[in-house]
MDTraj code that builds the backbone (N, CA, C; nanometers):
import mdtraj as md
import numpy as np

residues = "UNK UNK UNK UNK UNK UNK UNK UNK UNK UNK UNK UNK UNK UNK UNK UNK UNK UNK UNK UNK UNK UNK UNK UNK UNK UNK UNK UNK UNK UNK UNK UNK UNK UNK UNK UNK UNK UNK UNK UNK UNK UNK UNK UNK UNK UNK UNK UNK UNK UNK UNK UNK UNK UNK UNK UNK UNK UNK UNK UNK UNK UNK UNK UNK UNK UNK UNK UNK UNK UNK UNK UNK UNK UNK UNK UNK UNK UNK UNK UNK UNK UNK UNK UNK UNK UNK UNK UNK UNK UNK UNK UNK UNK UNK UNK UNK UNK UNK UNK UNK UNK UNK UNK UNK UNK UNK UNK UNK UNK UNK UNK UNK UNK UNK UNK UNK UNK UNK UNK UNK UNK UNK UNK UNK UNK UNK UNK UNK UNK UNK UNK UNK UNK UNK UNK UNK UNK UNK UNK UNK UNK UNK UNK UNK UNK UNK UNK UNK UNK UNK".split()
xyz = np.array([
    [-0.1404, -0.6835, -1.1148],
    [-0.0249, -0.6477, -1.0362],
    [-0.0121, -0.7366, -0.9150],
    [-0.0699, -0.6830, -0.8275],
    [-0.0783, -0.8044, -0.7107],
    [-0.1560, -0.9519, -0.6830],
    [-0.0771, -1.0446, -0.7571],
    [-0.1395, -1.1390, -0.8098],
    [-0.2323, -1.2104, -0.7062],
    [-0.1174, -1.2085, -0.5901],
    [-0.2638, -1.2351, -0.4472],
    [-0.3929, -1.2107, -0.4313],
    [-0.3503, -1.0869, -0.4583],
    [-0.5526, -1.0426, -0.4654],
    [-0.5803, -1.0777, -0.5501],
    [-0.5399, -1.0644, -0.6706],
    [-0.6527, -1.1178, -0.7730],
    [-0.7079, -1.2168, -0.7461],
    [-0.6403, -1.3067, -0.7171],
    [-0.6514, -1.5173, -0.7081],
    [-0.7454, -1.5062, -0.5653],
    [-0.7232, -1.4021, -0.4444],
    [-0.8361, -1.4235, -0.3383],
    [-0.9421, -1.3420, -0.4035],
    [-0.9655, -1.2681, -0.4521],
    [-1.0931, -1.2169, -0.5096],
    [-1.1697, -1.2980, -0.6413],
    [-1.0896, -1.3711, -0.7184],
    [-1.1420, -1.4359, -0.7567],
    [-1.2268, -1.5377, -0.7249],
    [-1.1357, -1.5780, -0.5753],
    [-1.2301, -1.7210, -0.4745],
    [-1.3335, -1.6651, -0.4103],
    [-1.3093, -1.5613, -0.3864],
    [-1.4504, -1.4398, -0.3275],
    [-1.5447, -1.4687, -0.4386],
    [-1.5274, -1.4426, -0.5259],
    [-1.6586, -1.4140, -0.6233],
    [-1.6810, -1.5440, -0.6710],
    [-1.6317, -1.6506, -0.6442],
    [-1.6802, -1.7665, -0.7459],
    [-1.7547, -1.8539, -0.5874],
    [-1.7423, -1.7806, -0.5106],
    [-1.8455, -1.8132, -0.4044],
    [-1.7897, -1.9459, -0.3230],
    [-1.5747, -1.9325, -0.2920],
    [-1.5535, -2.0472, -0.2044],
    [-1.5619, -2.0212, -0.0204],
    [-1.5153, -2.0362, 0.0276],
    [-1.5058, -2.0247, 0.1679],
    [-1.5284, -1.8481, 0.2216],
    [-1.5674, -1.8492, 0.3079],
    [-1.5418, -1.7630, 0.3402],
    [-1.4156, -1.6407, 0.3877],
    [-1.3206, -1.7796, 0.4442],
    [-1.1677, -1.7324, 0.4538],
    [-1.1415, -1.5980, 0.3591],
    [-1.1490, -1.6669, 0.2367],
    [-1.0925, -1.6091, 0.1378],
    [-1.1358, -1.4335, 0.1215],
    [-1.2873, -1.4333, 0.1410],
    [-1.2980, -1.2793, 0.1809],
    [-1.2761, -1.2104, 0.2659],
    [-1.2393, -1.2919, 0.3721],
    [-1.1517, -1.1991, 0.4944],
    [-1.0189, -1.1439, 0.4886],
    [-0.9222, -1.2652, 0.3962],
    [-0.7958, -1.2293, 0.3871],
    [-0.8050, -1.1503, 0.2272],
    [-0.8644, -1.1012, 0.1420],
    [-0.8744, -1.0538, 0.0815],
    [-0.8892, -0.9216, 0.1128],
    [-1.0027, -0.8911, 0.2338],
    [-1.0348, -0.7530, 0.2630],
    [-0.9256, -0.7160, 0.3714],
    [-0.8531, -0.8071, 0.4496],
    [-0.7520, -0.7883, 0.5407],
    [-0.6373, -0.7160, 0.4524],
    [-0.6114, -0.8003, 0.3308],
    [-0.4621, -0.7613, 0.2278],
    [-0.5295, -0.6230, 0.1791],
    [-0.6570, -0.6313, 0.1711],
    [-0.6713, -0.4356, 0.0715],
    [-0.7106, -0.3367, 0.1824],
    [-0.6963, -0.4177, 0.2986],
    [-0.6899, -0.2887, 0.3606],
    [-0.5287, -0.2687, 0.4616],
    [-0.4495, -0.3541, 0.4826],
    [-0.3470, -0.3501, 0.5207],
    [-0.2458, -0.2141, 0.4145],
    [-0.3107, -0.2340, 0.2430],
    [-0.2063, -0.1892, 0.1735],
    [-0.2435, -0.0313, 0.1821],
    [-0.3918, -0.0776, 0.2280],
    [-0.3899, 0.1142, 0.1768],
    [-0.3860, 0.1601, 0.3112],
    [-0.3417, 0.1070, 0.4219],
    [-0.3214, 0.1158, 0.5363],
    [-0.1876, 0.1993, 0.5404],
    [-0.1204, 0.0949, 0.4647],
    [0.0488, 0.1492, 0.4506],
    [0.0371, 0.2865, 0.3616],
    [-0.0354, 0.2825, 0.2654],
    [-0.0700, 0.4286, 0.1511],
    [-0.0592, 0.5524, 0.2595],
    [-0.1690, 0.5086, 0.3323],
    [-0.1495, 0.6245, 0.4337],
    [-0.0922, 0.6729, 0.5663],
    [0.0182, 0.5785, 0.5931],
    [0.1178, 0.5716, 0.6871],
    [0.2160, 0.6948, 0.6324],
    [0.2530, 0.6253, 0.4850],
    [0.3295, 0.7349, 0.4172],
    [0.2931, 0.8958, 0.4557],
    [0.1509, 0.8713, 0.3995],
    [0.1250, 1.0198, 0.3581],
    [0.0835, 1.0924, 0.5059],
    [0.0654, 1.0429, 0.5791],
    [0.0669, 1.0920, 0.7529],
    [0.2320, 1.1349, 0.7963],
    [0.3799, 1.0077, 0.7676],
    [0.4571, 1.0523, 0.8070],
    [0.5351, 1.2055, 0.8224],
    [0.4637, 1.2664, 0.7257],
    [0.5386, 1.4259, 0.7502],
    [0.4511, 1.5413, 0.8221],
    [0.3214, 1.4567, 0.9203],
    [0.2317, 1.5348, 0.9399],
    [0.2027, 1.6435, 0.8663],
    [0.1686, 1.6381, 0.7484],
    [0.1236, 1.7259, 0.6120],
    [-0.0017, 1.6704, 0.5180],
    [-0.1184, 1.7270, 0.5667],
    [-0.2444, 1.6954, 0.4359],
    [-0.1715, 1.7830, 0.2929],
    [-0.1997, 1.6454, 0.2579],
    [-0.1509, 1.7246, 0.1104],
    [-0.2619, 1.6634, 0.0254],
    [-0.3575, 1.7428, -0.0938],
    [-0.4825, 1.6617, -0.1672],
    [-0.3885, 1.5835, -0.2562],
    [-0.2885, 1.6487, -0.3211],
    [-0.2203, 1.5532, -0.4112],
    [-0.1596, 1.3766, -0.4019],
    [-0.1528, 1.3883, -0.2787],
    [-0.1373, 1.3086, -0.2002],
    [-0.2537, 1.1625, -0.1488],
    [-0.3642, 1.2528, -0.1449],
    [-0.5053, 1.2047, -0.1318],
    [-0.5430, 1.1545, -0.2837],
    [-0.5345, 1.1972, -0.3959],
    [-0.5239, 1.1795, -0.5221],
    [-0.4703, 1.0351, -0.5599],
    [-0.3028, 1.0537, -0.5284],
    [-0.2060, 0.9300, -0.5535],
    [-0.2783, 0.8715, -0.5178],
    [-0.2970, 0.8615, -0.3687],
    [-0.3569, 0.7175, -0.2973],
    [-0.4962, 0.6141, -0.3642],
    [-0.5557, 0.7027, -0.3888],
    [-0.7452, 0.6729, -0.4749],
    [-0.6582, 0.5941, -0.5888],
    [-0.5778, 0.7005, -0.7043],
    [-0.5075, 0.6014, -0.8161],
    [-0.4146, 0.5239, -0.8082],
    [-0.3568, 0.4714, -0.6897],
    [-0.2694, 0.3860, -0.6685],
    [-0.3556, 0.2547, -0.6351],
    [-0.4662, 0.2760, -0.5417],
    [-0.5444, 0.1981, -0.4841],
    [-0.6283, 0.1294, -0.6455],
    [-0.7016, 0.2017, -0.7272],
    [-0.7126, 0.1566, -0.8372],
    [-0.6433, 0.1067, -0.9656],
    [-0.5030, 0.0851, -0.9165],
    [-0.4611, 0.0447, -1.0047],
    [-0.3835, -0.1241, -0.9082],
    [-0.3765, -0.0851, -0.8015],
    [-0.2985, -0.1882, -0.7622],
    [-0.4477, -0.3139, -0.6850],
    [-0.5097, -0.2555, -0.6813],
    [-0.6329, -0.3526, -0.6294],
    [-0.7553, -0.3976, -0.7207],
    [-0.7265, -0.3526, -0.8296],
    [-0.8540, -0.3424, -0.9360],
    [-1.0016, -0.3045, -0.8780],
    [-0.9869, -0.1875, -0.8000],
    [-1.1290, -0.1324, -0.7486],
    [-1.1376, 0.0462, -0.8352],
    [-1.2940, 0.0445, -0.8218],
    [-1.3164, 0.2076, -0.8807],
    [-1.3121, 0.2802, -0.7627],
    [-1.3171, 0.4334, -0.7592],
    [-1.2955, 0.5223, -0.7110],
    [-1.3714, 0.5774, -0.5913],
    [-1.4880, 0.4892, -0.5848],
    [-1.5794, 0.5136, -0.4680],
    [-1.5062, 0.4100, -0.3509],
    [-1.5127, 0.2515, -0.4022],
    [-1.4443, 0.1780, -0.3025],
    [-1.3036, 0.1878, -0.2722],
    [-1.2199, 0.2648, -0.3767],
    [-1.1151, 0.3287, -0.3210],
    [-1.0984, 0.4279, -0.1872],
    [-1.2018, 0.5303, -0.1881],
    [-1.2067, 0.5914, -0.1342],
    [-1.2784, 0.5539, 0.0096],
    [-1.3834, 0.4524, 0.0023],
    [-1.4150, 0.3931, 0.1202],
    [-1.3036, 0.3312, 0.1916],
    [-1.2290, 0.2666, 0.0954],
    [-1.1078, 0.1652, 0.1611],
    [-0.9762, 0.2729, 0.2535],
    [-1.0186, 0.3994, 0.1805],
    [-0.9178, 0.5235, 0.2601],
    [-0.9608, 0.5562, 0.3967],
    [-1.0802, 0.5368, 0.3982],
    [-1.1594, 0.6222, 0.4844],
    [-1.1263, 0.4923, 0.6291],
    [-1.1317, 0.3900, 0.5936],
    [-1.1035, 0.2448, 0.6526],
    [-0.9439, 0.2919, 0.7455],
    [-0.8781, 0.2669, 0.6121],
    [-0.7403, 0.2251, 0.6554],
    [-0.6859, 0.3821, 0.7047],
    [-0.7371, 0.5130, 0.7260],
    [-0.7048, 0.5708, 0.7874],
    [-0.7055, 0.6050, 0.9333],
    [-0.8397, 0.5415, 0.9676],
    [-0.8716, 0.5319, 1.0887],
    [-0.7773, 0.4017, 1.1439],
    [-0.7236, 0.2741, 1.0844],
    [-0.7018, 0.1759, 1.1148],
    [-0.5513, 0.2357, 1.1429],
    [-0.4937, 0.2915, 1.0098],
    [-0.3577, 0.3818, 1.0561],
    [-0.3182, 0.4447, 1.1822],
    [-0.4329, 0.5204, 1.1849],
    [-0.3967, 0.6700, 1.3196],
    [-0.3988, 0.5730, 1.4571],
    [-0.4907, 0.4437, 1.4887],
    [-0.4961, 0.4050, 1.5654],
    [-0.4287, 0.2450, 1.6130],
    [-0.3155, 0.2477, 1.4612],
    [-0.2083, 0.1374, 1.4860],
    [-0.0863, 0.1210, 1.5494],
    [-0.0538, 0.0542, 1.6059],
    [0.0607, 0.0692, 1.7546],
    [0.1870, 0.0491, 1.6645],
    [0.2166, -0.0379, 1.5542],
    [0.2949, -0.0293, 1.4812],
    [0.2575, -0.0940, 1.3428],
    [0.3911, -0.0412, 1.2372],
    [0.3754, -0.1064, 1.0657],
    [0.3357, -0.2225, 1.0703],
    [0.3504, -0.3796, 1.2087],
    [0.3805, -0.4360, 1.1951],
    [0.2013, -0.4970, 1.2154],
    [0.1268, -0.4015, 1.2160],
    [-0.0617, -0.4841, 1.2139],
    [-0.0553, -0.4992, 1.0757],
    [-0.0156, -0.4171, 0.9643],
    [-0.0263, -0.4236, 0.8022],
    [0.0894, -0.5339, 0.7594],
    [0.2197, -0.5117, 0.7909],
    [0.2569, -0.5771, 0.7227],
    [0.2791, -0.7268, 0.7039],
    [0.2747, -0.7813, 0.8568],
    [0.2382, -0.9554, 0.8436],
    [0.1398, -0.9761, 0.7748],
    [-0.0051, -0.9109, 0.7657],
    [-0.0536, -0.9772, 0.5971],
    [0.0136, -0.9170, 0.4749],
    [0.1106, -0.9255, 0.5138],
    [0.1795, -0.8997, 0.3609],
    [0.2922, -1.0059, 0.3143],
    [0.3101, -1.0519, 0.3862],
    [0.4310, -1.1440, 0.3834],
    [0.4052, -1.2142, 0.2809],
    [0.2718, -1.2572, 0.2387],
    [0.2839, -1.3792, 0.1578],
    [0.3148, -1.3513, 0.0271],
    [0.3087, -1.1913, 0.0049],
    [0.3357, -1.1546, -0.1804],
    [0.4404, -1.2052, -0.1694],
    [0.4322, -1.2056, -0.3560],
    [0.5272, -1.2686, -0.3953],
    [0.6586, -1.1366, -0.4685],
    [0.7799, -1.1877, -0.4419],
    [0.8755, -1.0369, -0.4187],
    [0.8523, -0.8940, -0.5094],
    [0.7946, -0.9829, -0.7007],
    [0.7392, -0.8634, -0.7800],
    [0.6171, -0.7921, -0.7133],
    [0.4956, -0.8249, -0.6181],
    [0.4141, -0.7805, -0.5917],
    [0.4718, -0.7193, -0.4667],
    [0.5796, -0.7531, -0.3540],
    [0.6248, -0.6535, -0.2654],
    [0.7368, -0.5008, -0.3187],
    [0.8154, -0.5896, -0.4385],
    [0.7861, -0.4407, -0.5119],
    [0.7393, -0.2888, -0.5508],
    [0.5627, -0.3914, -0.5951],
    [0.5205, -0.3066, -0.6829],
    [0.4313, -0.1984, -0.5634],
    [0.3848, -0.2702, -0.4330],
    [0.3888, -0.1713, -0.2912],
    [0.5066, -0.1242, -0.2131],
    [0.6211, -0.1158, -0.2705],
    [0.6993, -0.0276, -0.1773],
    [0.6911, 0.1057, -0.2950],
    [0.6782, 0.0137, -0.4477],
    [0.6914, 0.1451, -0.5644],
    [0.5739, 0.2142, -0.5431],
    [0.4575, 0.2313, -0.4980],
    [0.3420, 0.3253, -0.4500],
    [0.3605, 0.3579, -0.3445],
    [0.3994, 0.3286, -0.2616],
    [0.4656, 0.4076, -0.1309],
    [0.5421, 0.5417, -0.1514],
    [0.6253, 0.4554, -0.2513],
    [0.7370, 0.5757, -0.3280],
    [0.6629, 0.6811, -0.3802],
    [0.5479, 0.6519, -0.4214],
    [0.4552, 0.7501, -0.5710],
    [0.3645, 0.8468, -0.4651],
    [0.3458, 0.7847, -0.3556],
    [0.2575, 0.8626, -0.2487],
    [0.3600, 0.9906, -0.1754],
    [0.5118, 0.9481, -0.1129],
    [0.5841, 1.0217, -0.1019],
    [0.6383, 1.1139, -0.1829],
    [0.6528, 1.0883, -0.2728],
    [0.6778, 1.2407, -0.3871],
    [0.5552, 1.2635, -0.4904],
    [0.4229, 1.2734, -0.4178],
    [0.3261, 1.2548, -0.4904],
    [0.2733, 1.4254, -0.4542],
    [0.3624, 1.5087, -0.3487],
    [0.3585, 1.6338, -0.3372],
    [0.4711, 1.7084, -0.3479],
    [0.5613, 1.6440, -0.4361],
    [0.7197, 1.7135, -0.4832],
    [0.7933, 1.6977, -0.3990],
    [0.7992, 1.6634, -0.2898],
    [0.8667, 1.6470, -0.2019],
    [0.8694, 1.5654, -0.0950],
    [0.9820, 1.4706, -0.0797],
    [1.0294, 1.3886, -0.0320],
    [1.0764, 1.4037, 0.1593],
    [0.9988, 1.3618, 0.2411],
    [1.0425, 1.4249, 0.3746],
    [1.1088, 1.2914, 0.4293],
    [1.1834, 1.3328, 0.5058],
    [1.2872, 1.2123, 0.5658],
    [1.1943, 1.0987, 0.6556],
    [1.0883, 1.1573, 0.6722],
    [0.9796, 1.0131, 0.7953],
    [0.8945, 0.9515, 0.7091],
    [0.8805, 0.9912, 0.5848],
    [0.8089, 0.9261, 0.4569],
    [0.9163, 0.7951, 0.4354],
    [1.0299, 0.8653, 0.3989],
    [1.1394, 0.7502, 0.3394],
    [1.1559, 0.6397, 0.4502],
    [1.1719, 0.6829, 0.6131],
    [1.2172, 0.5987, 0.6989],
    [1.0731, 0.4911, 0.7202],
    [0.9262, 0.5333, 0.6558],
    [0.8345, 0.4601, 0.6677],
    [0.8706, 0.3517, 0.5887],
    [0.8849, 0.4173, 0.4522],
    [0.8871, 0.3010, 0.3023],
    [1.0111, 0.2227, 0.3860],
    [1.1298, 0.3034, 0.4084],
    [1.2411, 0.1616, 0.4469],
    [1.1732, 0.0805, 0.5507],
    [1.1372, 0.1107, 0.6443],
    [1.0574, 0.0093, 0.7649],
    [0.9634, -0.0807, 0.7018],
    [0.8752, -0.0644, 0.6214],
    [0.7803, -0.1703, 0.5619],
    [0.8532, -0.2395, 0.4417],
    [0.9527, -0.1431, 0.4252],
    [1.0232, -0.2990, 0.2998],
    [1.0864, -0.3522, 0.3467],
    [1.1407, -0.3629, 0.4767],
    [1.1979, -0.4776, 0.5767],
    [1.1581, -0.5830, 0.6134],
    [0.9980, -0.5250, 0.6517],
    [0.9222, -0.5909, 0.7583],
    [0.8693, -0.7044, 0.6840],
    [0.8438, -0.6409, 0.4951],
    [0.7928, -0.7544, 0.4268],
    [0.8849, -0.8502, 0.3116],
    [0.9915, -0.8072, 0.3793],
    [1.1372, -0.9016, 0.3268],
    [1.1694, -0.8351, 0.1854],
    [1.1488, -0.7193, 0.1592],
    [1.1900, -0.6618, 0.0133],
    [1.3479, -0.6415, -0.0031],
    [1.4294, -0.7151, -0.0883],
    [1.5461, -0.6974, -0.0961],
    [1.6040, -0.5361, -0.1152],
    [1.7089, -0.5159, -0.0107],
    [1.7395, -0.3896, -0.0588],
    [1.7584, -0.3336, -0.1814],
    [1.8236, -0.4261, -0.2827],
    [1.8425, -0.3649, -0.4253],
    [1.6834, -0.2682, -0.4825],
    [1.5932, -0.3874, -0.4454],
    [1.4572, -0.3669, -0.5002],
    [1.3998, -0.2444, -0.4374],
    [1.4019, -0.2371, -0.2817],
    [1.3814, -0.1245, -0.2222],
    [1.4308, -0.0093, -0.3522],
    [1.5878, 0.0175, -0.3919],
    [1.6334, 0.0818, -0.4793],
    [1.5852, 0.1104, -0.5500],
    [1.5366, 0.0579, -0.6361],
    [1.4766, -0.0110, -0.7384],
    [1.3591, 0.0967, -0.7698],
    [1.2746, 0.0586, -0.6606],
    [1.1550, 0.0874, -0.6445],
    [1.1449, 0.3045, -0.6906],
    [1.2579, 0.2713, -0.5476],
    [1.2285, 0.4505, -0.5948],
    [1.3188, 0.4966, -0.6525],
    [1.3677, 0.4514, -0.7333],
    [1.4336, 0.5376, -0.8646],
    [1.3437, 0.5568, -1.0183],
    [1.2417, 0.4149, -1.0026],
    [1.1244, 0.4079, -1.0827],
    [1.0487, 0.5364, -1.0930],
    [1.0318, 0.5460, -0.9451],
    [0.9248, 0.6682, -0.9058],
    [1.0338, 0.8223, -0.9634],
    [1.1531, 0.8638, -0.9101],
    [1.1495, 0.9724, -0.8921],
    [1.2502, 0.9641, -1.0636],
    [1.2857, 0.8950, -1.1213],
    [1.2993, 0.8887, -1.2648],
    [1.1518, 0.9462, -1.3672],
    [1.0258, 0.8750, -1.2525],
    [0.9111, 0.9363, -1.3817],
    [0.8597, 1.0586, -1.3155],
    [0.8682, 1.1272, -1.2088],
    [0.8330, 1.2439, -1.1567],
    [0.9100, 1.3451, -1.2670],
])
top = md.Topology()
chain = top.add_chain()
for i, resn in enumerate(residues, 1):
    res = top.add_residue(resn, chain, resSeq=i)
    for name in ("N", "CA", "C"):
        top.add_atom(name, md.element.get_by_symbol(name[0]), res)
traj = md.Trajectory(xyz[None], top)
């Protein structure tokens, strides 16, 4: 899915620069940064919610369920104590538009990932698909995907 990471984790493991594991761990934790921006905006713990995020995180980062869950534990603290969207989403800029997509469409999956859709969830997802140049259509796009398969 997010072809970025793959290609920096690949340079991670084939043992090039170091760069490459910084902006690798910078991009997986920026995204699940945003995972839980969402799921904070309606000031509501919801587990279902906590759920999405672990299987969104494993599907969009190719990690199992423990480093998912470490990477939550990360980007929540990094969340609660971020001044704005805008610490996550400049490392995001560089996806490429299917991979800014396929994170506004888990944004989407996190927001109705407890049946219900609250208006500071949506005004999050619109703010970060701005910030990381997602065409409005696609914004569209994105969550009609989601609430078509709900």
């Amino acid at each position: 899915m997010l072809a970025l990471l793959r290609s920096l984790f690949r340079e991670v493991m084939s043992g090039n620069n170091g760069s490459g594991a910084a902006e690798t761990a910078a991009v997986q934790l920026a995204t699940a940064s945003l995972l839980c921006e969402v799921s904070r905006a309606d000031n509501h713990y919801d587990a279902r919610e906590e759920k999405a995020k672990i299987h969104l995180l494993n599907h969009l980062l190719e990690i199992d369920d423990a480093a998912a869950r470490a990477l939550l534990a990360q980007a929540r603290h990094k969340s609660e104590n971020a001044i704005s969207l805008f610490d996550f989403t400049n490392k995001l800029r560089a996806l490429e538009q299917a991979e800014r997509f396929e994170l506004i469409k888990a944004m989407w999956q996190v927001a109705y990932a407890d049946g219900h859709l609250d208006p500071q969830e949506e005004a999050v997802i619109r703010q970060v698909a701005d910030l990381i140049y997602l065409d409005h259509p696609e914004f569209i796009r994105a969550k009609l995907a989601v609430v078509q398969t709900a």
